[in-house]
N, C-alpha and C positions, 0 to 999 in steps of 0.2 A: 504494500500500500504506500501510495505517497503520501498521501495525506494523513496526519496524525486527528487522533480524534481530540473532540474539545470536551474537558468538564465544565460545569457550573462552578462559580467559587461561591462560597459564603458570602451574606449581605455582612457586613459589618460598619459602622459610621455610615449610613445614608443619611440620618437624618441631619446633623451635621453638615455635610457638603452640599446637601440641598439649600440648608438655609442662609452657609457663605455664599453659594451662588446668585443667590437671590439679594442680597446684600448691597452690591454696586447698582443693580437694577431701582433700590428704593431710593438710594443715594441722589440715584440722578433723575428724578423725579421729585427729589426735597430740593435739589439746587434749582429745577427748573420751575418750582412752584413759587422759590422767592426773585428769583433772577427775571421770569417771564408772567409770568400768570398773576401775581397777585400785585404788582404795577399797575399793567394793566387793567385792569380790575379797580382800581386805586384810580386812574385818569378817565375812566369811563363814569364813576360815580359824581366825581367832578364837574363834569362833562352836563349829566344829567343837572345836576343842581344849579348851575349855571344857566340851562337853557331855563325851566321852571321859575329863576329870579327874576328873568326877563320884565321889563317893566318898561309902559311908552316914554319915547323920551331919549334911552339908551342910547347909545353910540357902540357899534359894533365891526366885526370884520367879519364877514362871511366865507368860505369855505371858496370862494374863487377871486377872495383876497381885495372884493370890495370893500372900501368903508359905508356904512350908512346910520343912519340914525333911526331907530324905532319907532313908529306911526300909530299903529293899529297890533294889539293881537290877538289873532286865535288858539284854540285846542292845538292843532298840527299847525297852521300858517301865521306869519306873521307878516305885515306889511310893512318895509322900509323904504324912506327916501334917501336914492343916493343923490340925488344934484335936486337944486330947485324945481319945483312942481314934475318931477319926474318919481313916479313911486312906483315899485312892483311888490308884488308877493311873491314869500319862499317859504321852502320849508324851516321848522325851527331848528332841525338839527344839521340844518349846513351855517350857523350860528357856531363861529371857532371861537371867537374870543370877544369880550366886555370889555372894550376900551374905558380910560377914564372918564369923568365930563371937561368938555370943552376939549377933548382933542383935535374936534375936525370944526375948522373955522373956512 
């Protein structure tokens, strides 16, 4: 025969090597939970509270980095004017940032 036959060995330490294995697996999922996800998580909340503060009046930058100032708002829309007597509506969440007052003269 050429081929030699194979025994079974003895289980001994599985449980053990199982759960170092498993070890770097949670690791990096603890670093990606502070490094990514709970930032995130962190500037989305932000995000929200911000748009909700919205109040007429406001002075803001929009999500394609117009300024405008706040008019009217809705539930989802809100209406702003960028230039004199020129007004549209947008959504609230392309609302990126709450400028000071009196930024835009």
């Amino acid at each position: 025969m050429l081929i030699s036959p194979a025994y079974a060995q003895a289980a001994s330490g599985g449980s053990e090597s199982t759960l170092l294995g498993l070890l770097p697996l949670v690791l990096m999922f603890v670093v990606l939970y502070f490094v990514m996800i709970r930032p995130q998580m962190k500037r989305q909340k932000e995000h929200k509270s911000m748009i909700e503060a919205l109040a007429k009046g406001d002075e803001i930058v929009t999500a394609g980095g117009f300024l405008a100032k706040v008019t009217k708002l809705g539930e989802t829309y809100v209406s702003v004017e960028l230039a004199d007597g020129m007004e549209v509506q947008m959504q609230r969440t392309a609302v990126v940032q709450v400028l000071p007052k009196g930024t835009m003269k």
